[in-house]
N, C-alpha and C positions, 0 to 999 in steps of 0.2 A: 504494500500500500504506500508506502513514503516513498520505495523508488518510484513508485506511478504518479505519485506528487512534484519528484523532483523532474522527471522528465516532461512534465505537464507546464511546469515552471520553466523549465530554459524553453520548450516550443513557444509558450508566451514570451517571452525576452527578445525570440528570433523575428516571431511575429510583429511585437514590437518597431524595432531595429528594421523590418523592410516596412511598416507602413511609414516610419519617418522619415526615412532615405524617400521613397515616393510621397508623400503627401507633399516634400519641399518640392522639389519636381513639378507636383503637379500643381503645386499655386503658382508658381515662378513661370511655368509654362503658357500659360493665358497671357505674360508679359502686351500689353500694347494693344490689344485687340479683344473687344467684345466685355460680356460678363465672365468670371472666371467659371498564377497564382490562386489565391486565396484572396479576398475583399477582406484587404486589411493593409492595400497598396496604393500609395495616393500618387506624386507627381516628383523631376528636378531642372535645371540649368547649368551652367557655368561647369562645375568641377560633379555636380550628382551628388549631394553632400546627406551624409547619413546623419540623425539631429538627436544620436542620444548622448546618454553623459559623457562618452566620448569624444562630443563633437563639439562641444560647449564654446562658444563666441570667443574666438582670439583675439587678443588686444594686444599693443606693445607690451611687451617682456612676460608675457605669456608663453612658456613653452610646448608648444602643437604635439602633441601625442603619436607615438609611431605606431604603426599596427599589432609591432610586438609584444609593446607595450598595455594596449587594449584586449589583443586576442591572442589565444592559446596556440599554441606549434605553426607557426609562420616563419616559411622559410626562405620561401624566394621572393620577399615582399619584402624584408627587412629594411625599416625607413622609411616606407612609403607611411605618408599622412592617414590615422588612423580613418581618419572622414572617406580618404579616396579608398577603400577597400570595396566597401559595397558598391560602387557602381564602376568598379574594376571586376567585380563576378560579373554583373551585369553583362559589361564588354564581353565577354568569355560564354556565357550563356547564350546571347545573342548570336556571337559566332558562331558556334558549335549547334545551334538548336537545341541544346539541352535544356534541362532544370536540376535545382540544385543537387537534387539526390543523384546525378550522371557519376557527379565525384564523391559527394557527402554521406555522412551518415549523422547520425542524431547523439552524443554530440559534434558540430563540425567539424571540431578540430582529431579528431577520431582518423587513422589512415588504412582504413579498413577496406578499400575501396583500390584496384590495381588503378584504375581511371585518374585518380590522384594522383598519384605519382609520376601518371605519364605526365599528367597537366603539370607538373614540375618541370618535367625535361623540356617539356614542347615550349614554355616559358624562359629556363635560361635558352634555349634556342635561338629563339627569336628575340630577344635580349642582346646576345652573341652578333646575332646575322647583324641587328641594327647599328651594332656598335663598331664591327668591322667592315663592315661593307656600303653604310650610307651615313657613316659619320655621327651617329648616337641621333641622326631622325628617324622619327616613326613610321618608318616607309613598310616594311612586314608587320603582319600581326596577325592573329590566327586566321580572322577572318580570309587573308588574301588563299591560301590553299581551301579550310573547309567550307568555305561558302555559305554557313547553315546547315550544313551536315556534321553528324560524330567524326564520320572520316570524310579526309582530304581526298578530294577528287586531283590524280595526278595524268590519270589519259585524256587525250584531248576527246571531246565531244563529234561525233560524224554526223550528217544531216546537212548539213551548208555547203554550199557549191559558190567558193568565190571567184568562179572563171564566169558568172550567168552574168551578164548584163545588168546593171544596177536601173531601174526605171529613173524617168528626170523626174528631180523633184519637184512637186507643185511650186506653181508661184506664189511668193509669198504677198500677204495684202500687206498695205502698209500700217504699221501700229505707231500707237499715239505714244507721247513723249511720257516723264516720268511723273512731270507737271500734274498732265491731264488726266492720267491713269488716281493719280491722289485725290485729285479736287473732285472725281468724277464716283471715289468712293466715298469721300465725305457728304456729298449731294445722295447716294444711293442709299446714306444709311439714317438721311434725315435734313443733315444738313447743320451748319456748327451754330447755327441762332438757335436750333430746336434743342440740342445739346448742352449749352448753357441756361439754356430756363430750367435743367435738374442738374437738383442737388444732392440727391441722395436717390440710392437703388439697394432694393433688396430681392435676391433670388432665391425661391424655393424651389427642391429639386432633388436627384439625387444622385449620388454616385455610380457607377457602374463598373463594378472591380472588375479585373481582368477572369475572373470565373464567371461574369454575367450576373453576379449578383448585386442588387441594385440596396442601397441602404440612404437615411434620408442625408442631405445636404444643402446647407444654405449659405450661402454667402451675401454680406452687409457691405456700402460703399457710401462714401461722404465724400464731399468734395470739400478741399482740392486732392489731399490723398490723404483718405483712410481706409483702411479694408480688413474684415475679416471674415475668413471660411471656418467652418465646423461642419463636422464630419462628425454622425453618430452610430457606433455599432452599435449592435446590442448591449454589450457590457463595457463600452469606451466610446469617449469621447474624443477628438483631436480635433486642436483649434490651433489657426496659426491666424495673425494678425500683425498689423503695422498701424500708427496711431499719430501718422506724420514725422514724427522723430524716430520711436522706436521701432525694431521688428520685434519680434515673439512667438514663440511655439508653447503648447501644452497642451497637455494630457487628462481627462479626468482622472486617472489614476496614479500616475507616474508625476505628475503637478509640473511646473515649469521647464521648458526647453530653450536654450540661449542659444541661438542660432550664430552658423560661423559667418563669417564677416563677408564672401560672397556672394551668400547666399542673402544676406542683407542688402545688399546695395542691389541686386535684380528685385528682393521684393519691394524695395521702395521704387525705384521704376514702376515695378506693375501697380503699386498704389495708386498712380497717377489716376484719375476721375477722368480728363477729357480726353486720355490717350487716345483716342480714335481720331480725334480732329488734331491731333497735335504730330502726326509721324514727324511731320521734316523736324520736329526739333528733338523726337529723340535718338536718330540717325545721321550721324555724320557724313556718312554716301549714302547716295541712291542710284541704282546704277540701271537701267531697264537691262534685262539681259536675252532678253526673249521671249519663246511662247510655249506651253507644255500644258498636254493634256491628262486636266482631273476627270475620270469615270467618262462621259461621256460631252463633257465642257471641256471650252478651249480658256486658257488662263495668260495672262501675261505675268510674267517671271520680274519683279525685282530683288537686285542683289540688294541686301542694307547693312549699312555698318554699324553698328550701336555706339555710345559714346565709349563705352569697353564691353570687349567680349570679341568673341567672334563674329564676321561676317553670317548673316541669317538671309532668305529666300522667302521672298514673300508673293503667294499667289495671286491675283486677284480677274476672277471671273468677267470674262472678255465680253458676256449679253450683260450681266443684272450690275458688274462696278466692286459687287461684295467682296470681300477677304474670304477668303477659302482654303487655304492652308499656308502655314508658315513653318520652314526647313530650320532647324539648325545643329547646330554640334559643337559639343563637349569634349574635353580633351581630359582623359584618362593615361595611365602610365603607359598603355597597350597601341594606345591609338585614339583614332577621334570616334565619339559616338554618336551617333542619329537621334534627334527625337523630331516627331512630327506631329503637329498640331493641326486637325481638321473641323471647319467651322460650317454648321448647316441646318437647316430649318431655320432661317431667320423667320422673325416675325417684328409686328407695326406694335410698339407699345410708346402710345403717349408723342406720337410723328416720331419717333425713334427707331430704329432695327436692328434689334439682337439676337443672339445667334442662341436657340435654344437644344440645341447637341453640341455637344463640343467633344472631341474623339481625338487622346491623346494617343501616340503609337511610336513602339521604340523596340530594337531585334528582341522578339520574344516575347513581346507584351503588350498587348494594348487595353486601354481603357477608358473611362468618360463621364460628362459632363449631361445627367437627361432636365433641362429645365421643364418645373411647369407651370409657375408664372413670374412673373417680374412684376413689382412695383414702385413705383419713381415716387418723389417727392412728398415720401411717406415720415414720420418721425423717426429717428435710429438714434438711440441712446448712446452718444459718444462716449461715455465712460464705456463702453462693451471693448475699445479696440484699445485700449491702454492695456498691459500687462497685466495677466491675474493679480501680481504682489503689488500692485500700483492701485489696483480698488477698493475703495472703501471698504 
């Protein structure tokens, strides 16, 4: 009975541990556009930062946690920032098309598993290759050989006949500048006069874990930037919030989360209230790069730069003007990682248009946002977005 307890206990802890790696994800992910496994997985950006007491908000002369330091029998990691582990599996999972149990056993650090061990070799590896052969850049990483598969596909594929005649490409029509493509989404989604007569928005709604199980979720919005999401399982709470100044994480049960200092400065970003009318200023470049087809729409492609981060790819739907998905990626010890943001069912609230799906997707995982109403220029108790320890 107590080892069923104690095993019962660390599955909780792990559970834990990936809904706060994803829940940051998944608030930081809505950045700039619209309302923001197991269902116990929320969202990340920038580095994919896991937010538990290991990952506690660095400050100067704060010294940042190694993973060895954190977690038990870590071998070929040693060093790496405890934060960057979990969404260095991630990398690795998505590669491989696996989940966690391909390598793991319960508890993790456990080597019980022949799978583990290769994941060892195959990691100084490719460690190795990058260090002697492209100068310590992330040009290999598992991903380049398995594709998504357990094993690496090493023969070439037969099917294609590159001696046939290539057909000409269609003509291209001419597309509108970056200008027009922006000012033509701001006008699609209402328009920035109808956008400043609200002040505050609140969405009910709910989550949609990556097992299809849907649990409730609301998210609160003040202007100029305040925001907080909560997220209710059945036996837990998770709330992450910004309050103009601060960020914040917490738990009904685990109580306050001090988020790391990346992960900070993208959520105050996404606090921003009129981010929809305001891109050009929170983009350095904008660069039109083309046109690529979503599902059965044709999209114009801009490239944008953020004031820091990486370069991100934003869709926007060539009949209706809408945002319709935004590209970007993360840089892990492995390589760079994909997350994709998909925005759809807009709907008219209050001469407004917001996007009542929102469908986050990353190797291996997808998840989402199901809204089912919004209300504008409703009361929202600001004391709600100050820190637990900050309220009366």
């Amino acid at each position: 009975m107590r080892k069923a307890k104690l095993i019962e206990a660390k599955a909780h802890t792990s559970l834990k541990r990936r809904f706060w790696f994803l829940l940051i994800v998944f608030c930081l992910t809505s950045a700039g556009f619209g309302a923001i496994g197991k269902s116990g997985v929320t969202a990340t950006t920038e580095k994919l930062i896991l937010s538990d007491p290991s990952c506690a908000q660095q400050t100067a002369g704060q010294q940042i946690k190694t993973a060895e330091q954190v977690y038990k029998n870590i071998q070929v990691f040693t060093g790496l920032p405890a934060s960057e582990l979990e969404p260095t599996m991630a990398f690795i999972s998505g590669s491989l098309g696996v989940k966690c149990n391909h390598c793991h056993t319960n508890p993790f650090e456990k080597d019980d598993k022949p799978a583990k061990q290769t994941a060892r070799q195959m990691i100084r590896m490719v460690f190795a290759l990058n260090k002697g052969s492209f100068n310590g850049a992330k040009t290999v990483s598992c991903y380049t050989c398995h594709r998504g598969k357990p094993q690496p596909v090493s023969v070439p594929a037969v099917g294609q006949n590159l001696w046939q005649p290539s057909p000409a490409p269609p003509k291209e029509s001419p597309v509108p500048g970056v200008d027009e493509i922006l000012d033509r989404y701001t006008q699609a989604l209402g328009g920035a006069q109808a956008f400043q007569k609200v002040t505050t928005r609140v969405a009910k709604g709910s989550r949609i874990g990556a097992d299809g199980v849907l649990v409730p979720e609301d998210v609160y919005q003040r202007a100029p930037n305040k925001s907080l999401t909560v997220t209710t399982y059945p036996d837990v709470a998770f709330s992450v919030g910004f309050n103009g100044i601060t960020g914040w994480g917490n738990s009904s049960k685990g109580g306050p989360r001090e988020l790391p200092g990346p992960v900070l400065a993208q959520l105050k970003s996404d606090s921003e209230f009129y981010k929809e009318i305001k891109t050009k200023e929170l983009y350095r470049t904008l660069t039109l790069i083309g046109k690529a087809n979503i599902g059965d729409r044709e999209a114009y492609v801009i490239e944008a730069t953020p004031l820091s981060g990486n370069p991100e790819k934003l869709y926007f739907d060539a009949r209706t003007g809408l945002l319709v998905r935004r590209y970007m990626e993360s840089e892990t010890i492995l390589g760079m990682f994909p997350l994709q943001t998909d925005y759809e069912d807009y709907r008219e609230v209050d001469g407004i248009k917001q996007p009542f799906l929102i469908r986050w997707s990353m190797p291996g995982r997808s998840w989402g946002r199901k809204i089912a109403e919004i209300k504008q220029n409703v009361v929202v108790d600001d004391g709600q977005f100050n820190p637990p320890s900050s309220k009366p």
